[in-house]
C-alpha positions in Angstrom: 0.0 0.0 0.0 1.7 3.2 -1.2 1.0 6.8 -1.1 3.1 9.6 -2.5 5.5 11.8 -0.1 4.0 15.4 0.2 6.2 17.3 -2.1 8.2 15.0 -4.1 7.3 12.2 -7.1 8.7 10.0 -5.0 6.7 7.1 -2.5 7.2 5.0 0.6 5.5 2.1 1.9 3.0 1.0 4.6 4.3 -2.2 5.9 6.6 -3.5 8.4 9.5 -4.9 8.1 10.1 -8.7 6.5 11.4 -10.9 9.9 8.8 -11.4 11.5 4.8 -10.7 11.7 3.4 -7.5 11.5 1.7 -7.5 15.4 4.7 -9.2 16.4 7.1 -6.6 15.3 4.7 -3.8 16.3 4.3 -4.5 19.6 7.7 -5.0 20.4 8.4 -2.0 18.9 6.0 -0.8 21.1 7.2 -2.0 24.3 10.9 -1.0 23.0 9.4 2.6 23.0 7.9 2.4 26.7 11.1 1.0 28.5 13.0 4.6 28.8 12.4 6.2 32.2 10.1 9.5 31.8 13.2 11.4 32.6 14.7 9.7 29.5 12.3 9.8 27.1 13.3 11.3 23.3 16.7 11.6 23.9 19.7 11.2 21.7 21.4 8.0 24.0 18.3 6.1 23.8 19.0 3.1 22.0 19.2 3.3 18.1 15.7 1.8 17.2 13.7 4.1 19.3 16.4 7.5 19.3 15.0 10.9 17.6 14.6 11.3 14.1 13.1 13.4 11.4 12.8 10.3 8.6 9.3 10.0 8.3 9.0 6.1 7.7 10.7 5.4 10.8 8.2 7.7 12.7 5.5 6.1 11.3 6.0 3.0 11.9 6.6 3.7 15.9 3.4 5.7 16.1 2.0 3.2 14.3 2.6 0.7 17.0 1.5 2.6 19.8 -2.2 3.3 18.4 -2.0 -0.5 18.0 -1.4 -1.0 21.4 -3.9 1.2 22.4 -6.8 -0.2 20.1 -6.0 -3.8 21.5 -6.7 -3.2 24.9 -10.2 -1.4 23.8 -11.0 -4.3 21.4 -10.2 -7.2 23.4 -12.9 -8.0 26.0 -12.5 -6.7 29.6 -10.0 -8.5 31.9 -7.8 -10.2 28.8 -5.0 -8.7 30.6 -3.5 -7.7 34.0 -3.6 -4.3 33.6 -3.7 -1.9 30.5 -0.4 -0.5 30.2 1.6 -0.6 27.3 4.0 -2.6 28.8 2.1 -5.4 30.2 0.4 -5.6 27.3 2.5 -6.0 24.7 4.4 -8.5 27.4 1.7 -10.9 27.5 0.7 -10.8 23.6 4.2 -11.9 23.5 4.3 -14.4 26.4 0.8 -15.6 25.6 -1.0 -17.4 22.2 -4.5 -15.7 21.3 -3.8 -12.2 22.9 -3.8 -10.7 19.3 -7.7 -9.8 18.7 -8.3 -11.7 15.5 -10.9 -8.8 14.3 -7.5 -6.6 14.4 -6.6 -7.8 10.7 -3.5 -7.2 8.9 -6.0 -4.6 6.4 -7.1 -3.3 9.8 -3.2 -2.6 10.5 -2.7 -1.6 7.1 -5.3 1.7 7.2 -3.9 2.6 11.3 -0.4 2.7 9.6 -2.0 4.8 6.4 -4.1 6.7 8.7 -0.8 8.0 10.9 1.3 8.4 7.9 -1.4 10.9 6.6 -0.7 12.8 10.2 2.5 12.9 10.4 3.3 13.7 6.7 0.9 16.8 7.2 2.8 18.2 10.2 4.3 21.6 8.2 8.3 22.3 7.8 8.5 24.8 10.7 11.1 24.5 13.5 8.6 23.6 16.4 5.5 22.4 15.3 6.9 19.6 13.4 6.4 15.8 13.3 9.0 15.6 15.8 7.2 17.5 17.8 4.0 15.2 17.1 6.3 12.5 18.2 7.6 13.7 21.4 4.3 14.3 22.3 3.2 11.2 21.7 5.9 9.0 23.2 5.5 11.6 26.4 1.5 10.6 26.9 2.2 7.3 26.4 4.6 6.8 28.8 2.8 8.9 31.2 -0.4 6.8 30.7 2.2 3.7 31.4 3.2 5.1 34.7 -0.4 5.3 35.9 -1.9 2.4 34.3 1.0 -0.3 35.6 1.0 -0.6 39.5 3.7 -0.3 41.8 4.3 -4.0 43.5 3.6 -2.5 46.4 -0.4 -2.1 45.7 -2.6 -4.6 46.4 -5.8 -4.0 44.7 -7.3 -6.7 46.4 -6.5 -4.8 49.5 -9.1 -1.6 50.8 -6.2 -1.1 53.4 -3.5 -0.5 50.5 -4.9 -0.5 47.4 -3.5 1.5 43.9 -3.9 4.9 43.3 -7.3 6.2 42.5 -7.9 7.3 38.3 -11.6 8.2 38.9 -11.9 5.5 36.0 -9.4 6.2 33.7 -7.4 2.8 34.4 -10.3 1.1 33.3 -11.2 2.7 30.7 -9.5 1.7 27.2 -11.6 3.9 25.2 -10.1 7.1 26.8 -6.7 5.7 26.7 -7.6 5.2 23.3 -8.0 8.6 22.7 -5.1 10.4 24.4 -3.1 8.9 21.9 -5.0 9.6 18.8 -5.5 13.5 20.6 -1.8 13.8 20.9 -1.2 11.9 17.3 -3.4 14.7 15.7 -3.1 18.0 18.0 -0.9 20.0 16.0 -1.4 19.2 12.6 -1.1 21.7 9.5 0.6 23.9 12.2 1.6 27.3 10.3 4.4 28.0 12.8 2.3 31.3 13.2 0.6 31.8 16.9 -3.5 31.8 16.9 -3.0 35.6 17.8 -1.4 36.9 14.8 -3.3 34.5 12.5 -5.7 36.5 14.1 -4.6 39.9 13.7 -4.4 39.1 9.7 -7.6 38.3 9.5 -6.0 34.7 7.4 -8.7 32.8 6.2 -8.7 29.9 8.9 -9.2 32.8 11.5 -12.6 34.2 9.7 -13.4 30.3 9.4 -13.0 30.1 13.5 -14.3 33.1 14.6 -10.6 33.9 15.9 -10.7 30.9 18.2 -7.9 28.5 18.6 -7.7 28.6 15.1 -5.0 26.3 15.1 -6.5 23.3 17.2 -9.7 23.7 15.4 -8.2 23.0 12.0 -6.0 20.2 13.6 -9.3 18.5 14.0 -10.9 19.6 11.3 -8.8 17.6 8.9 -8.1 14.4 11.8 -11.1 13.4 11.7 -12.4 14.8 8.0 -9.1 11.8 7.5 -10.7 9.3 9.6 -14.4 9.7 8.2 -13.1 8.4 4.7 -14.0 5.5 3.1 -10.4 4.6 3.2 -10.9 3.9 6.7 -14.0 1.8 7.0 -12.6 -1.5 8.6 -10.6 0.6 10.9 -13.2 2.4 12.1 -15.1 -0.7 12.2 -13.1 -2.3 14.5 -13.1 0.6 17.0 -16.1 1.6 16.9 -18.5 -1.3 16.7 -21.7 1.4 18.2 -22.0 4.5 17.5 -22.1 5.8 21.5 -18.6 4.6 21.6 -17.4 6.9 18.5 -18.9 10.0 20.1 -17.5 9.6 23.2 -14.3 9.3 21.8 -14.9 12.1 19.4 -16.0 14.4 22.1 -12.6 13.3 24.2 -10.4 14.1 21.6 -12.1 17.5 20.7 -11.6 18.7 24.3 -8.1 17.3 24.8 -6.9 18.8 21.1 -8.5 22.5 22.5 -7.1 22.4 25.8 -3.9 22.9 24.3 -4.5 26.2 23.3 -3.0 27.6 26.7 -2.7 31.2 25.1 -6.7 31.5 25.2 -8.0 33.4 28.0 -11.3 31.9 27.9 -10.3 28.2 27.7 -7.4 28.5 30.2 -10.5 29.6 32.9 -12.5 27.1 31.7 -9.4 24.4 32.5 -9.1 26.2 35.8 -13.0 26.0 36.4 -13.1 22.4 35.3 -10.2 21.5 37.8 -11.8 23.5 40.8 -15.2 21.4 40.0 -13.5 18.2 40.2 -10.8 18.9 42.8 -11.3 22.0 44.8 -8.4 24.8 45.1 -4.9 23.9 43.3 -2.3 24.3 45.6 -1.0 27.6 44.7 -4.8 29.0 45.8 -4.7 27.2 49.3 -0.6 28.4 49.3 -2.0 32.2 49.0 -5.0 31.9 51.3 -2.7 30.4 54.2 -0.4 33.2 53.5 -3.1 35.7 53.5 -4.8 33.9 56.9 -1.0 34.2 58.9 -1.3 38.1 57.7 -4.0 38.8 59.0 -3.5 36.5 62.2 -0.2 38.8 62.5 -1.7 41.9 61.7 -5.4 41.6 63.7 -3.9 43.2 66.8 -2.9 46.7 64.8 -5.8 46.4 62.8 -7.6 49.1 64.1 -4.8 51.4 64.6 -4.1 51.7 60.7 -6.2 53.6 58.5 -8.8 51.8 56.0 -7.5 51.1 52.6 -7.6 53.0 49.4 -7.8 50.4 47.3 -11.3 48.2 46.9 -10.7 45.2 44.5 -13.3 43.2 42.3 -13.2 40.1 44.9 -13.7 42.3 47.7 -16.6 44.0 46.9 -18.1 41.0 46.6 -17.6 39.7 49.6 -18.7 43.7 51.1 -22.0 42.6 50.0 -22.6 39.2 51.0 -21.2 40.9 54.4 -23.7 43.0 54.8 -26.6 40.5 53.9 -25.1 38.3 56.8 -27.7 37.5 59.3 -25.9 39.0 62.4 -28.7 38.4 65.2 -27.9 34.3 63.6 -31.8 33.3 64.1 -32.3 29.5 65.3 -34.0 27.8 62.4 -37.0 25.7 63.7 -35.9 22.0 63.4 -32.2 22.8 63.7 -30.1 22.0 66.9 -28.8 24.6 69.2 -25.2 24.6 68.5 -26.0 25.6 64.7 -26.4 28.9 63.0 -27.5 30.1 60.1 -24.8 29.7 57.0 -24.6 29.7 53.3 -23.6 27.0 51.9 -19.6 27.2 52.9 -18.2 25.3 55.7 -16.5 28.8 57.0 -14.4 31.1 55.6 -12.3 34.2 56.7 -14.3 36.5 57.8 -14.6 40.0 56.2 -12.0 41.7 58.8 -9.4 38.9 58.0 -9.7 40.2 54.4 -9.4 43.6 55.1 -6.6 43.3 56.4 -5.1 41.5 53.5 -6.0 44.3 51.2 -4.0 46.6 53.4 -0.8 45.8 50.5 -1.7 46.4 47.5 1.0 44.2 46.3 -0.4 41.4 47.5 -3.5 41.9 46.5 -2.4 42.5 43.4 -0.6 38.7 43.0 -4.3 36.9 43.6 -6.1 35.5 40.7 -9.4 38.0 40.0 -11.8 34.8 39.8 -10.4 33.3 43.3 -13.3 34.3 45.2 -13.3 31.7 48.0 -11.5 31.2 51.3 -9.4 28.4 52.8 -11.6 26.5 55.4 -10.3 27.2 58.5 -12.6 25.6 61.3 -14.2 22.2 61.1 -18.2 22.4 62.2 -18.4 19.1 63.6 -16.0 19.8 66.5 -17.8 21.3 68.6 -15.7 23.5 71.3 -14.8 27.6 71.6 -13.1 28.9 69.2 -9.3 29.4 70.2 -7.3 32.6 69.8 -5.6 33.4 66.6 -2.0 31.8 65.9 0.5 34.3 65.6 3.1 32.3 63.5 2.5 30.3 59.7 1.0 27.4 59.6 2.1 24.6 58.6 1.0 21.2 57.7 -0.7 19.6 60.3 -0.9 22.8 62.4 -4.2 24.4 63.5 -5.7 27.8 62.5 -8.5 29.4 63.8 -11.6 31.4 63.1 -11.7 35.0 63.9 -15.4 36.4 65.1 -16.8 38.3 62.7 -18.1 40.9 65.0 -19.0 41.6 68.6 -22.3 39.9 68.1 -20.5 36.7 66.4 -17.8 36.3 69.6 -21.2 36.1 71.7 -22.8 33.9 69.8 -19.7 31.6 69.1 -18.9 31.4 72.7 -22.8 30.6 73.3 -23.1 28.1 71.0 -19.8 26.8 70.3 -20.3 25.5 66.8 -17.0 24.8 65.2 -13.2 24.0 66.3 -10.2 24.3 64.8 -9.2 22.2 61.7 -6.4 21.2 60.5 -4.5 22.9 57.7 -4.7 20.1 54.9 -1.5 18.8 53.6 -0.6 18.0 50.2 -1.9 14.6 50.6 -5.3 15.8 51.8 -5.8 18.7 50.5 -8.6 18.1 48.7 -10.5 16.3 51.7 -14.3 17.5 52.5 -15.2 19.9 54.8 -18.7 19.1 56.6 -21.2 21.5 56.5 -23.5 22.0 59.9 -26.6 21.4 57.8 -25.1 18.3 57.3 -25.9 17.3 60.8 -29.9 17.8 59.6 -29.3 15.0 56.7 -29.2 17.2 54.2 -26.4 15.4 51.8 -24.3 17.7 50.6 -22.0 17.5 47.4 -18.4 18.5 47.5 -19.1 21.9 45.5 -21.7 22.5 48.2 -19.0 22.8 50.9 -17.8 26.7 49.2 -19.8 29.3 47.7 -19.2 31.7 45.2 -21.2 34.4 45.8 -24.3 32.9 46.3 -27.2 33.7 48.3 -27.8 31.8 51.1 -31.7 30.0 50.9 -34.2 30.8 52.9 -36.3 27.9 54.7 -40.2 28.7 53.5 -40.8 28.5 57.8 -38.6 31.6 58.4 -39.5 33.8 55.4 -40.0 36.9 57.2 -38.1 36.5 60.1 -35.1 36.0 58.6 -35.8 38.7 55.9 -35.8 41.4 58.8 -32.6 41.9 59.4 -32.1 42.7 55.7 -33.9 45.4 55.6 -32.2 48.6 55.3 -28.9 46.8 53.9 -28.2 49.2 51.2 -28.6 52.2 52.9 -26.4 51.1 55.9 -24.0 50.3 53.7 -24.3 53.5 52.1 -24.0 55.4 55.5 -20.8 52.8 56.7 -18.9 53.9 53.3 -19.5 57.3 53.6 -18.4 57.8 57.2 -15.2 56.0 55.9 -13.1 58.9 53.4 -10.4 56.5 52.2 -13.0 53.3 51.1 -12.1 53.6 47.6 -14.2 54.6 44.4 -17.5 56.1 45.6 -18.4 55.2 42.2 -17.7 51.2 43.1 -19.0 51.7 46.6 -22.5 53.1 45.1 -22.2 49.9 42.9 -22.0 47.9 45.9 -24.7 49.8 47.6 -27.4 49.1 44.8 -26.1 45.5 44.4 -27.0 44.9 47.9 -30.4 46.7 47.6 -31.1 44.2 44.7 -30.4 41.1 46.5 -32.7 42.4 49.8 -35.4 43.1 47.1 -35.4 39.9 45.3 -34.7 37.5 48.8 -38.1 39.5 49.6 -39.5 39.0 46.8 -38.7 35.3 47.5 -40.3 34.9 50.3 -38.6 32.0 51.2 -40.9 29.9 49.3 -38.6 26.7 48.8 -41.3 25.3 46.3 -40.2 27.9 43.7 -36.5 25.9 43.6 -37.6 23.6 41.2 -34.4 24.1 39.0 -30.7 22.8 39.6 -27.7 24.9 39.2 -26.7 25.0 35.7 -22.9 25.4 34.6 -19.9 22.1 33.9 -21.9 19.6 34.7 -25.4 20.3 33.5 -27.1 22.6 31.3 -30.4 23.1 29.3 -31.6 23.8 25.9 -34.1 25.5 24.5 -37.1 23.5 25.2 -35.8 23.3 29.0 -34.4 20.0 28.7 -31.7 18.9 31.0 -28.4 17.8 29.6 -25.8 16.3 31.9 -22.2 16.5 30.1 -20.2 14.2 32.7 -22.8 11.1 33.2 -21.0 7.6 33.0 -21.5 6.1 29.5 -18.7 3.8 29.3 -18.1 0.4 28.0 -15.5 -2.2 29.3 -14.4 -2.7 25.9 -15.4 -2.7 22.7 -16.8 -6.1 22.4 -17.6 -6.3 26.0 -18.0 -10.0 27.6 -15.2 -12.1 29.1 -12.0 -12.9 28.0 -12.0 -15.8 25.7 -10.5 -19.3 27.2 -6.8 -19.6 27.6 -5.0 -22.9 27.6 -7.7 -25.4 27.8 -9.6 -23.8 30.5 -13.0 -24.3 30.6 -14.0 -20.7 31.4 -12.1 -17.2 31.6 -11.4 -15.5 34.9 -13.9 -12.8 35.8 -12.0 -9.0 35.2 -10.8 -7.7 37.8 -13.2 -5.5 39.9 -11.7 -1.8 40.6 -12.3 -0.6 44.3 -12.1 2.8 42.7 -15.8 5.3 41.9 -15.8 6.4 38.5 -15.6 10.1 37.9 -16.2 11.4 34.6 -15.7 15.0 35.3 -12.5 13.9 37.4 -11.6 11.6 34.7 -11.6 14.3 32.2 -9.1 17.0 33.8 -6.6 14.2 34.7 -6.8 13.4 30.4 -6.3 17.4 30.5 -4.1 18.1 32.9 -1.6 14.8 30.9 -2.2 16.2 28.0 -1.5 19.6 28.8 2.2 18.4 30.4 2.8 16.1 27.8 2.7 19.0 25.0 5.5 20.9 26.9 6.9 17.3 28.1 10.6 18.7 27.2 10.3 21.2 29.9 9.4 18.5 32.8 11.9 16.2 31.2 15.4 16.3 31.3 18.0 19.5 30.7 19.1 18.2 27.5 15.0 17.9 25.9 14.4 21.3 27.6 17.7 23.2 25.8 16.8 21.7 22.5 13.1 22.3 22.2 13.3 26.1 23.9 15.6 26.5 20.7 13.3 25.1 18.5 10.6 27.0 19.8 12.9 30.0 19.3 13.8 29.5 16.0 10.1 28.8 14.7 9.4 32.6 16.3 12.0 33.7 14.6 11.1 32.7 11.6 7.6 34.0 11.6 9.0 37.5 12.8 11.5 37.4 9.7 8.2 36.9 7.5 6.7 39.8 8.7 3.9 37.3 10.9 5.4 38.2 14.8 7.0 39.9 17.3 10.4 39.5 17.5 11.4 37.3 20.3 14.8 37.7 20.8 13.7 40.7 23.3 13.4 39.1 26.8 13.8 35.7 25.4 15.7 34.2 28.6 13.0 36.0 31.1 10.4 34.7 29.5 11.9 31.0 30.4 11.9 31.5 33.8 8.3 33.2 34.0 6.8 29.9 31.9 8.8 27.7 34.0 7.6 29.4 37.5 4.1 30.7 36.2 2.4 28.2 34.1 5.0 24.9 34.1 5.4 24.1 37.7 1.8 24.4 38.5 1.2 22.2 36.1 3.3 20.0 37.3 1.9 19.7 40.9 -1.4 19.2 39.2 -0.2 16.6 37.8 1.1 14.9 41.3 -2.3 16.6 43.1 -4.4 14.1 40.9 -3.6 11.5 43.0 -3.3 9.0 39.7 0.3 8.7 40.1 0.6 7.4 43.8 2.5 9.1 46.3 6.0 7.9 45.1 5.6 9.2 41.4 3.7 12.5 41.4 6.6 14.5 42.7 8.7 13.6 39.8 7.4 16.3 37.5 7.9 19.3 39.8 10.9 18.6 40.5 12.1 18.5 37.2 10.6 21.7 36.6 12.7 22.9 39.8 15.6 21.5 38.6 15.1 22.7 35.4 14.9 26.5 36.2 17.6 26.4 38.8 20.1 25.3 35.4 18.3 27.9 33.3 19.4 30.5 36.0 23.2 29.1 35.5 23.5 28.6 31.7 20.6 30.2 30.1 22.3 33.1 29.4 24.8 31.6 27.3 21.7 30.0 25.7 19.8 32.2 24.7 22.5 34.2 23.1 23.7 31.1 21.2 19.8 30.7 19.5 19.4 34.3 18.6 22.7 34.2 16.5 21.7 30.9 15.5 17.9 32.6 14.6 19.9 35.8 13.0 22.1 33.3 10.9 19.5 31.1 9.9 16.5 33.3 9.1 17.7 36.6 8.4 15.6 39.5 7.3 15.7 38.9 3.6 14.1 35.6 3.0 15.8 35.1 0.0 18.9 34.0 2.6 17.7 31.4 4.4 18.8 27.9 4.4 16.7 24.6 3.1 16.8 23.5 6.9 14.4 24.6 8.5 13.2 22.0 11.5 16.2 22.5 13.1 
């Protein structure tokens, strides 16, 4: 089967090698390409048959056998073997007769090889962006995939005591393994070399097509899967996708994977952080500033009321200025409730108003917190009961206690009255994402983990208490109104008016309300759920899985009269959590030469250098020689070791693994700091030399 080489009269073949069987030879190729250690992977001392390259056959074929590997474990039925990894797979087709699915045909092979030729032979000649690129990639997901998919000896998963990490699903689920490799096959191709902003800025044609959204991914997948729906393709497509729920889940996968990559997007990067908050709560950088932000103002409480107010009112704080002042300060008992429990929204606690205030005292500071991060640490636990202790003077640490200020005069009374919450402990990094009960918990009202914070919202009012509790409301805007004007330096009288009438609004339409509970018929709407136009109710993250494609057993091994049952997974399947882990890989495995080793690090920041350059020299970019070696260290400290603990904070990894990343990273800048001077001024020669202004100079090498 032959198809002609982009560019040239010339033609190369889709076929292994003579010596042995095609699956034979694919998946030890396979397996060959797994062995290096993460640190290891891509570089020039790996051994000969797996070592970079740009020749295009060679690339082929190894991406060839990965998607094989990858299709098997979805085709054969569930529990065939141990686990799903790459390596124990291909270990046991080759240990074992009959591991090979026989519906996995040599045409079946055939069209995967012809369908990842047709990939990687439309990656563009551009320095970054490249098939080599495609190929890093890759290799990267695959070998990340390996380390969470083949368990530690040390697990037992027939153990609850010590069993293997938690993947929310994902080590179960072929289908979505399946998919990050085709995503990362297929994510950059027909890659101008030219960023999403300046495509753009030109108005070029794929930018009007896209409505100036990642333009680049868009038409990646635009012509992946334009590829796969040919008739070229039918018996592959076949064998993957025997029902037609299994192709759009897939599809959908792949089309969020392929767009998360477009980190330059301010509207998809929030939407990764919101997904990530939804399924895991605060990264750690959020809980790192709010325990910051909590010893300030622990520190600070004592001179709080000898320094003067604060100029400077932010977005987040006004915010919280209103929900302060439609607090409930006289804390009525609700009918039903017990007597050590108050009135709350629906937040376990947070820091109160004067704990913020205090933090808004630097602007600096407040200047260094994300806008959206509207939400507090959780400092007190409400099912230990007990007065609240005095305010730690020092940092906490992990494992160490903070406590709950009183809001006011009123709230110290009421708190020593009723004793409703104790201290809790600061969560470490193991633990950080642990629960936090709510008191209305102790009523039986089951509470999910996104019900444990607030953003924003108005607490509901029980039907029983509708004007009761409505009282203390009344008046809100205009005592707010008098409190900012008695107070010079508040800030903006514009904003505070803002906040005034915002306040106003909420009394009015709580009143309106009436606390009539019947009248919240409808669920919150966002991630995980929305409506159409008829009202219909769509849930996005609802398990639709299959075990395999085939489904069933495993087929009888050896004589036996029956297969073994799979093995069952003590783990609870968690689309949404699922999903961001697929992201957050992903998302590592594109910039994998940064959280590898020095030596993939120095050669791709070139790379990426040089394909700037390149674009700047045809009149397409900024130049980006200026603060080239600053810019490093900001990706490295701003965007690349976050992700990097997000990838440990997932859990998926164990507690032996996860670190690995970050610490690369780490290592990683503290040797930028020491040679990337040197560096950088060795690429922008190298940029000057090889794509000089007049295009008419530059060399026939360009993807180096």
């Amino acid at each position: 089967m032959k198809i002609p080489r982009r560019g040239s009269g010339s033609s190369f073949t889709f076929s292994f090698k003579a010596g042995a069987s095609p699956a034979t030879k694919a998946v030890k190729l396979a397996l060959a390409i797994t062995e290096p250690e993460w640190r290891e992977q891509g570089i020039s001392k790996n051994p000969k048959n797996i070592a970079p390259t740009k020749d295009l056959d060679t690339l082929v074929d190894r991406l060839t056998a990965l998607m094989l590997i990858r299709m098997v474990g979805w085709i054969q039925p569930e529990g065939t073997y141990t686990d799903l990894s790459t390596t124990t797979i291909a270990k046991e087709i080759i240990a074992k007769k009959g591991m090979w699915p026989a519906s996995v045909t040599q045409q079946v092979m055939d069209q995967v090889k012809l369908y990842v030729g047709r990939m990687l032979e439309n990656y563009q000649k551009v320095p970054y962006h490249n098939l080599e690129h495609c190929y890093h990639v890759s290799i990267s997901v695959n070998k990340v995939m390996d380390m969470i998919l083949e368990p530690l000896s040390k697990y037992d998963p027939e153990s609850l005591d010590n069993p293997p990490p938690d993947t929310y699903g994902f080590k179960d689920d072929p289908l979505m393994q399946m998919a990050m490799m085709f995503a990362a096959l297929v994510h950059d191709v027909h890659h101008q070399g030219i960023p999403n902003r300046q495509l753009a800025n030109e108005d070029d044609q794929l930018a009007v097509l896209y409505n100036d959204t990642a333009i680049a991914e868009q038409n990646s997948l635009y012509f992946a899967f334009s590829e796969l729906l040919k008739p070229r393709y039918k018996e592959f497509r076949e064998a993957v996708f025997p029902h037609d729920q299994d192709y759009r889940r897939f599809r959908k996968a792949v089309v969020n994977l392929v767009l998360c990559t477009d980190i330059a997007d301010p509207e998809r990067s929030q939407l990764i952080k919101s997904k990530w908050k939804e399924a895991f709560g605060d990264p750690y950088e959020t809980i790192e500033r709010k325990v910051r932000r909590a010893r300030k103002s622990s520190i600070g409480s004592s001179m709080a009321s000898a320094r003067p107010a604060p100029t400077r009112t932010s977005r987040r704080m006004s915010t919280q200025s209103i929900m302060s002042d439609l607090s409930f300060d006289s804390h009525p008992k609700i009918p039903g409730m017990m007597d050590n429990q108050v009135l709350k929204d629906d937040s376990s606690v947070s820091l109160s108003p004067d704990e913020e205030s205090s933090t808004e005292e630097n602007p600096k500071d407040s200047d260094e917190e994300d806008d959206e991060e509207e939400e507090e640490i959780e400092l007190n636990d409400a099912d230990q009961p007990g007065p609240p202790p005095a305010p730690p003077v020092a940092a906490p640490a992990d494992g160490e206690t903070l406590a709950k200020r009183p809001r006011s005069a009123s709230a110290t009374s009421h708190s020593e009255a009723s004793s409703t919450s104790g201290p809790v402990r600061i969560p470490s990094k193991a633990s950080q994402f642990k629960v936090y009960h709510n008191p209305l918990s102790a009523k039986g009202i089951p509470l999910s983990p996104k019900q444990t914070r607030t953003r924003n919202r108005v607490p509901r009012i029980n039907k029983d208490l509708g004007g009761a509790l409505m009282a203390p409301l009344k008046g809100v805007g205009n005592a707010m109104r008098q409190r900012r004007s008695n107070d010079s330096q508040s800030g903006s009288v514009v904003e505070e008016r803002r906040m005034a009438d915002m306040a106003d609004r909420y009394r009015r339409r709580l009143s309106e309300d009436g606390g009539d509970e019947s009248k919240r018929k409808y669920t919150r709407l966002g991630l995980l759920r929305t409506v159409d136009l008829t009202g219909e109710q769509i849930d996005h993250y609802k398990p639709s899985r299959r075990a395999s494609a085939v489904g069933g057993l495993p087929p009888p091994q050896n004589g036996q009269k029956s297969a073994a049952a799979p093995t069952k997974s003590h783990e609870e399947l968690n689309e949404l959590r699922e999903m961001v882990v697929m992201e957050t890989i992903l998302l590592a495995c594109d910039v994998a030469h940064n959280l590898q080793g020095w030596e993939q690090m120095a050669k791709w920041s070139n790379k990426l250098y040089l394909e700037l350059r390149k674009a700047h020299a045809m009149g397409r970019g900024a130049d980006p020689t200026d603060g080239w070696y600053n810019n490093q260290i900001g990706f490295l400290e701003a965007y690349l070791l976050p992700l990097a603990r997000r990838l440990d904070d997932t859990g998926v990894f164990g507690t032996e693994r996860g670190g690995i990343f970050a610490n690369i990273v780490m290592a990683n800048r503290e040797r930028w700091g020491v040679e990337g001077v040197s560096l950088t001024a060795n690429v922008i020669r190298k940029g000057s030399e090889q794509f000089p202004e007049d295009e008419s100079e530059w060399g026939d090498d360009w993807s180096c």
